[in-house]
Structure formats: structure tokens, C-alpha cells
C-alpha positions as CSV (number, residue, x, y, z in Angstrom):
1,X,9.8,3.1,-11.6
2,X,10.8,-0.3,-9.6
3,X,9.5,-0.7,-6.3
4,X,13.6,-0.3,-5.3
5,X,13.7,3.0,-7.1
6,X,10.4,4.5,-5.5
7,X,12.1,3.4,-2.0
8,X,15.2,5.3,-2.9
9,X,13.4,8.3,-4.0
10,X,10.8,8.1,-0.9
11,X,14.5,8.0,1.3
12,X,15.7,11.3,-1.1
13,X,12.5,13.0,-0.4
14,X,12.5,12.0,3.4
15,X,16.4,13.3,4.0
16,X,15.8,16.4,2.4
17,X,12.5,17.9,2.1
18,X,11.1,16.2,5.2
19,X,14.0,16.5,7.2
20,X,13.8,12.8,8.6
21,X,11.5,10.3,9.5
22,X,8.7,9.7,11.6
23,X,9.4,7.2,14.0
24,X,8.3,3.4,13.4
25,X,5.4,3.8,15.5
26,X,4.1,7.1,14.4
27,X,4.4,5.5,10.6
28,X,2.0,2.5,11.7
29,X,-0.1,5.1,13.1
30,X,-0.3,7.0,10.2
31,X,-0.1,3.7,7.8
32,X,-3.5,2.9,9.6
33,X,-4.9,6.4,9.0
34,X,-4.0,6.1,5.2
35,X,-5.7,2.7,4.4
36,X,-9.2,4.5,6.9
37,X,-9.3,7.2,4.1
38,X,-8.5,4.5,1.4
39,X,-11.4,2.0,2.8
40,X,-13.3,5.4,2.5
41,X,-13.2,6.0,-0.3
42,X,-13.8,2.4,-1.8
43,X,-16.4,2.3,0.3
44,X,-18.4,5.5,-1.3
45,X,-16.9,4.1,-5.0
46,X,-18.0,0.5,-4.8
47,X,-20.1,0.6,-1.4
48,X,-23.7,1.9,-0.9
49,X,-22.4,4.8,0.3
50,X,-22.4,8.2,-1.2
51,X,-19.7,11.1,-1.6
52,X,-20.6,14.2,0.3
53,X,-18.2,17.1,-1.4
54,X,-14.7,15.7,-1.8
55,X,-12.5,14.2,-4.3
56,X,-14.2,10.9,-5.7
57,X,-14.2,8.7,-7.8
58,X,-10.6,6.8,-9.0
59,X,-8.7,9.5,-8.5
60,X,-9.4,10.1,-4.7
61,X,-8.9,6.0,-4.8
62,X,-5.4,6.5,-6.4
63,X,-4.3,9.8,-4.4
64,X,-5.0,7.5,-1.5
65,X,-3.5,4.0,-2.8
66,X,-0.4,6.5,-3.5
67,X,-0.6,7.4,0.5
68,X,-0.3,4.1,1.9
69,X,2.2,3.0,-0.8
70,X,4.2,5.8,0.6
71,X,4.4,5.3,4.2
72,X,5.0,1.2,3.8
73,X,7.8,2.9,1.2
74,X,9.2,4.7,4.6
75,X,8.3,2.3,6.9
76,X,10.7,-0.5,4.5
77,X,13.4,2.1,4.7
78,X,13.6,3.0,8.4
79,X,13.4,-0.6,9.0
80,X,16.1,-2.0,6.6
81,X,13.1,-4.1,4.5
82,X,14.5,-4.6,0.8
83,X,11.0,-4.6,-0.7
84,X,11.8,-6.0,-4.1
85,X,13.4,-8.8,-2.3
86,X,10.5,-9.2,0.0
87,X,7.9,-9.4,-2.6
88,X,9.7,-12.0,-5.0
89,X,10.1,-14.1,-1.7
90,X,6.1,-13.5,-1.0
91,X,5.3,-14.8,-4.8
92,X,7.3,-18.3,-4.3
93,X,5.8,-18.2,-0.8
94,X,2.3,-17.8,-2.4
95,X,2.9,-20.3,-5.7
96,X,4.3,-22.8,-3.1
97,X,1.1,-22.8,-1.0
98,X,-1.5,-21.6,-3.4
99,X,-0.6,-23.6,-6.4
100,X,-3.2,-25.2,-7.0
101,X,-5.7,-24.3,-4.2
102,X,-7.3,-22.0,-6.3
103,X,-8.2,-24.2,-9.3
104,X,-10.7,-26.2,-7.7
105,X,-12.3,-23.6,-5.3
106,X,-16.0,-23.6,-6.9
107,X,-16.5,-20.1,-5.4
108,X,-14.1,-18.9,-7.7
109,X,-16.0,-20.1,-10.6
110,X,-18.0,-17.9,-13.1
């Protein structure tokens, strides 16, 4: 699926099972909410922390990933963001600046 088709689907979804979106700010609110529960569970995966009972492991870390890909899915659609589009302009935004910064960044280095 292209990141255009999983917007299409998310609007599908949203027009007819959800009845209609959240408004903006309710999305960032719950955008914000989804990437707490993400940090979560990286933080129990990868972090010192430990799991106490729920889901773990990569698959609450994908469930989640899937969570916040959703509501910046609806949050491109209610706000007319062409996410493809805005994505290949981030990589030439990226290459242009970061081109070469990288290569000689000796904290990079193995």
C-alpha cells in the first residue's frame, strides 16, 4: 500500500465506519496520546524499564507505530496535506541540507 492509498482508505474508513472526523485539534490531542503509548512501549522494549501485564514486545511497538501512522493519516486528510508529495519534498529538503553532513560526523563512526 502507498502512503496515498493508506490516506484514501483512512478517508473510506473515516466517512463510513467513523462517521467523520475528529476535529484538528482533538487529532493533535490524540496524535500526542498515541506517540505517549508508543514512547511506552520503546521505553519497556529498549529502556530499563519492565512490562507489567500488557502486550510487549514488537508487536505492542507496531500496534502502536500503526496508531500514530493513522491519526497523522487523518490529520493529512482533514487538512488537505498530500503526504506522498510532502515526503518526496522532505527527502530533497534533507539531501540538500544533509548531504554530506553526515560523512564526517565522528559520532557516527563504528
Amino acid at each position: 500500500m502507498t502512503i496515498r492509498e493508506a490516506q484514501q482508505q483512512v478517508d473510506g474508513w473515516i466517512t463510513t465506519i467513523g462517521v467523520r472526523y475528529f476535529n484538528e485539534l482533538t487529532n493533535m490531542a490524540i496524535l500526542t496520546e498515541e506517540v505517549g503509548e508508543l514512547s511506552r512501549h520503546i521505553a519497556r522494549q529498549y529502556g530499563e524499564q519492565s512490562y507489567r501485564g500488557e502486550l510487549k514486545g514488537k508487536e505492542a511497538i507496531a500496534d502502536e507505530m500503526a496508531d500514530v501512522l493513522w491519526v497523522l493519516l487523518c490529520m493529512a486528510n482533514q487538512t488537505g496535506v498530500d503526504l506522498t508529495e510532502a515526503l518526496e519534498k522532505n527527502f530533497e529538503k534533507k539531501s540538500g541540507r544533509d548531504g554530506e553532513r553526515h560523512e564526517g560526523n565522528t559520532k557516527l563512526s563504528s
